[in-house]
C-alpha positions in Angstrom: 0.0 0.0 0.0 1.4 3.7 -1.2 1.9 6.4 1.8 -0.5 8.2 -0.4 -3.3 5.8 0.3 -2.3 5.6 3.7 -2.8 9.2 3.9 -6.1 9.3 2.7 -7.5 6.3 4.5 -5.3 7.9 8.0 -6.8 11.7 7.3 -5.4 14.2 9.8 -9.0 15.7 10.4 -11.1 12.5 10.2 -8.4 10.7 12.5 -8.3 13.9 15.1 -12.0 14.1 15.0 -12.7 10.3 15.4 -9.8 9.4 18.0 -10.6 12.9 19.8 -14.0 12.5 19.9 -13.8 9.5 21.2 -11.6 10.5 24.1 -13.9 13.1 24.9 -17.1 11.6 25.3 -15.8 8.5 26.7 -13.7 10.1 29.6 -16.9 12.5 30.3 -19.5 9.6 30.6 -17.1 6.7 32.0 -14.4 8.0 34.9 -13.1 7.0 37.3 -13.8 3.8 36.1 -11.7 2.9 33.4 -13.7 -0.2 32.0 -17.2 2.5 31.6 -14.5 4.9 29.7 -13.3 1.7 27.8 -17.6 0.7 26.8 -18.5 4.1 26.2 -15.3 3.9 23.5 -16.7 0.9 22.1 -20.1 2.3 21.9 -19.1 5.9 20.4 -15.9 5.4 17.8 -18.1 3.0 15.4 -21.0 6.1 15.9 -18.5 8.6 15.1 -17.2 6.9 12.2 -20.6 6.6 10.4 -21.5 9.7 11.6 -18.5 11.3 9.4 -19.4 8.9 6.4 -22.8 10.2 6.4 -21.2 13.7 6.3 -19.0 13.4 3.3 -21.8 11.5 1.6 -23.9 14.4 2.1 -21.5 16.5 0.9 -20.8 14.8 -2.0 -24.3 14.8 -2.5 -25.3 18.1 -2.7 -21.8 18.5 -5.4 -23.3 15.8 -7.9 -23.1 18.1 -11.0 -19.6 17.7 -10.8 -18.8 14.2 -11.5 -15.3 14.5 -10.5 -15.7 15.4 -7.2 -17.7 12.0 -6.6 -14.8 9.7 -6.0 -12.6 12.0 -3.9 -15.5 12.4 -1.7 -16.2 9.0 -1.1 -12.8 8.5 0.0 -12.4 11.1 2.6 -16.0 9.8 3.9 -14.6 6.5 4.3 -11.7 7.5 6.2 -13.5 8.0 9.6 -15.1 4.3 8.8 -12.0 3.0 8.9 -10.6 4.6 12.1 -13.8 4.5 14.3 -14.0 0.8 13.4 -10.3 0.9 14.4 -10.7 2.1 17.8 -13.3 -0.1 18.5 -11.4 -3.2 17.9 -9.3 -1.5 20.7 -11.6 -1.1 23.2 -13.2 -4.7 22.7 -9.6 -6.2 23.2 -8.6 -4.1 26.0 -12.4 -5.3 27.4 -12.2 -9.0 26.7 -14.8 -10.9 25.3 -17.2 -10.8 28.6 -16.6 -7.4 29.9 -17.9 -5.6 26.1 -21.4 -7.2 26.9 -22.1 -6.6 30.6 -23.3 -3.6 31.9 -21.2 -2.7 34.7 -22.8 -1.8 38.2 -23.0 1.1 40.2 -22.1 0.5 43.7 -21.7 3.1 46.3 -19.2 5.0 45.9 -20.2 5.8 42.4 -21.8 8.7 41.0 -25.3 9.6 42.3 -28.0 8.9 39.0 -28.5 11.9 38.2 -25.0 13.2 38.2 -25.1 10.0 34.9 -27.7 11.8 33.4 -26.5 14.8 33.6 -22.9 13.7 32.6 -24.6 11.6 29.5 -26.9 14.8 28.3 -23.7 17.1 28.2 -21.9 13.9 26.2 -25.0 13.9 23.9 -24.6 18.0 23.0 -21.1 17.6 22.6 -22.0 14.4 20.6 -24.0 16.8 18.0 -21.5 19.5 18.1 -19.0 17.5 16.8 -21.3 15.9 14.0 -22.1 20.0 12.8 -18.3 20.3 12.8 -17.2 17.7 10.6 -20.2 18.5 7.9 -19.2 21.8 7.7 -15.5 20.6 7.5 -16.8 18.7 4.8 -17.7 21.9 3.1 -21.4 21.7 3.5 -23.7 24.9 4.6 -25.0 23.4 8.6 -28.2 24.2 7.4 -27.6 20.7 5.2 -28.1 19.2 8.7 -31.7 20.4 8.6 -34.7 18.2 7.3 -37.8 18.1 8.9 -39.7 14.6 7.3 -36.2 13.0 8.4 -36.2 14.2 11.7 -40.0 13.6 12.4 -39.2 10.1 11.3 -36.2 9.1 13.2 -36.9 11.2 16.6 -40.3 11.4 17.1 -40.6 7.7 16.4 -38.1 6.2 18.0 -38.7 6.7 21.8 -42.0 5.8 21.7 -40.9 2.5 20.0 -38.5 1.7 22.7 -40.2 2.8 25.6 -43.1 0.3 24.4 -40.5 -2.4 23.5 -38.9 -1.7 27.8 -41.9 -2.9 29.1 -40.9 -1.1 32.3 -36.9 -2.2 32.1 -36.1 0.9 32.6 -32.6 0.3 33.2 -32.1 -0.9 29.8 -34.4 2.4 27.8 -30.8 3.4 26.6 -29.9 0.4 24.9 -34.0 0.2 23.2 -33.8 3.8 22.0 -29.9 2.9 20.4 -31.8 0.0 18.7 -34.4 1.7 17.6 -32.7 4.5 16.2 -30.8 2.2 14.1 -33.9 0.6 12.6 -35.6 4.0 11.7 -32.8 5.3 10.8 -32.6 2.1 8.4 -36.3 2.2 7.4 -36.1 6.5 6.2 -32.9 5.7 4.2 -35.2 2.3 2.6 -38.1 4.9 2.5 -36.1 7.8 0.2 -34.5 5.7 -2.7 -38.0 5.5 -4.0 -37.9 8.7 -5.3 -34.1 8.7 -6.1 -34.3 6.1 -8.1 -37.3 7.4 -9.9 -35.3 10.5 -11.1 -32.5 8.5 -11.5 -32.4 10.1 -14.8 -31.3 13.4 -13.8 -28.9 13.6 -11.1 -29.9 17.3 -10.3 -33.4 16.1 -8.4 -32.7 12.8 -7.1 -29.4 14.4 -4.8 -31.9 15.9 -2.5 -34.0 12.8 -1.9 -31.6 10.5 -1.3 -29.6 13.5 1.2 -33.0 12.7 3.2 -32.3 8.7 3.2 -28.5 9.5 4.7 -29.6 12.4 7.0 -31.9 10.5 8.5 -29.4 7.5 8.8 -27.3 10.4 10.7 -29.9 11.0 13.2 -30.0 7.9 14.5 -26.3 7.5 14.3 -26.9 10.5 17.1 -29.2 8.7 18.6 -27.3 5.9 18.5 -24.7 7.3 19.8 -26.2 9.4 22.7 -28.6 6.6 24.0 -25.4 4.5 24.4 -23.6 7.3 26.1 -26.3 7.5 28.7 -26.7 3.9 29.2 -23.2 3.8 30.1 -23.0 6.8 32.6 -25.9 5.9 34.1 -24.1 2.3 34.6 -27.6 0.4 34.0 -28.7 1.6 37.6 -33.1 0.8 38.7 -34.9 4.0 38.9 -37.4 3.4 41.4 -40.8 4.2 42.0 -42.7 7.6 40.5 -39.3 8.8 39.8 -38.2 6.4 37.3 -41.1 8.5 34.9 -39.2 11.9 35.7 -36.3 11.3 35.5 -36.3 9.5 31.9 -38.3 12.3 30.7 -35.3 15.1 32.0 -33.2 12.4 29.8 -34.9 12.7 27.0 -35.6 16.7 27.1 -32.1 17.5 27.4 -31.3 15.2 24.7 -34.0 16.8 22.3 -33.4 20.1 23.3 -29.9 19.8 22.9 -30.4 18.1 19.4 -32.9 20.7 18.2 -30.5 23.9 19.6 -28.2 22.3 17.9 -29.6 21.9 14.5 -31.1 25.5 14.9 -27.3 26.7 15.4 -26.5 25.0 12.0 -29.0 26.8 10.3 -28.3 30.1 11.6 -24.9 29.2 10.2 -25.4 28.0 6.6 -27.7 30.2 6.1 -25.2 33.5 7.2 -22.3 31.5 5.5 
């Protein structure tokens, strides 16, 4: 393999913004203990990789009139891919085979729970914040973030979906609504190659449909990503009694209104830019 390929698959930006990212979020939902930093790694690097895939494909996608801009782009959007996937292998070896499936308990001299949930909604802000920066690294306005139909789909759907599928586990509501994301996220990007492939014809219309199918694949890689966050820095603890409805409804209030601010910020931003 050329050092030229090596460059391109080992970006500087897309390797900083994975491996950093990573790092972040992980130390900010996971300390003091080291095998919570070393989950939350193995949750989030994979996230963050797509999550940058999804951004150079939109980019790309909104630059279709240029046909030789296509292949570069899908190159540099593969590059975080290949380093999320990377770190992840990482953490699972540094876990061991039984330690990447158990949820690790809380025992008393950890965190109180809603120190977790406050730790995992900041990690879920920073999580979007560092999704705006790479697609406007990627040279795309941050209003490109913004689609209503795709967010209706993926984040209006999905909790309710989970929270059904719980059946009062409320331990485990962060690992339903990371599943869940995944499949509506799956089922919007099915839903918009209808229409792309029915203007197939002319590259020019059918950009913007399928940009729907892989935005909405990147909101549930934020989903994803920030339900596994909080699962982990909540450390799978029982909520009990009345409060178990409260506090899962803070949860999910400072993850939406930390997901909506920040795709309001984005469009404020492409649109001055």
């Amino acid at each position: 393999m050329s050092l030229e390929a090596l460059s391109v698959i080992f970006g500087v930006v897309p390797f900083l913004w994975v491996v950093g990212g990573t790092v972040l979020l992980s130390l900010l939902v996971g300390l003091p203990d080291p095998r919570c930093v070393l989950r939350a790694g193995l949750a989030i690097s994979p996230a963050l990789g797509i999550a940058g895939f999804m951004a150079g494909i939109i980019a790309m996608l909104h630059n279709l009139d240029d046909p030789t801009t296509i292949g570069p782009a899908i190159g540099l959007a593969l590059s975080p891919v290949f380093v999320g996937s990377l770190v992840a292998v990482v953490c699972h070896a540094l876990l061991g085979p039984t330690g990447a499936m158990e949820t690790p308990p809380h025992d008393a001299s950890s965190a109180p729970l809603v120190i977790g949930f406050v730790r995992g909604g900041v990690a879920s802000v920073l999580l979007m914040g560092l999704i705006g920066v790479i697609v406007v690294l990627n040279g795309t306005h941050g209003s490109a973030l913004v689609n209503v139909p795709a967010f209706v789909w993926v984040c209006l759907l999905t909790p309710p979906a989970a929270l059904v599928a719980a059946r009062g586990q409320w331990s485990e509501i962060g690992a339903f609504l990371a599943r869940y994301a995944l499949v509506f996220g799956f089922l919007g990007f099915l839903a918009s190659l209808t229409p792309f492939l029915v203007h197939f014809h002319d590259p020019s219309q059918m950009g913007p449909y399928i940009a729907i199918g892989f935005l909405s694949l990147l909101y549930a890689t934020y989903l994803y990503g920030a339900s596994s966050l909080l699962h982990v820095a909540i450390g799978g603890k029982e909520v009990e009694g009345r409060g178990q409805t409260t506090i899962w409804l803070v949860a999910g209030t400072v993850l939406c209104v930390g997901f909506v601010l920040a795709l309001t910020c984005a469009g404020i931003f492409g649109a001055s830019s």
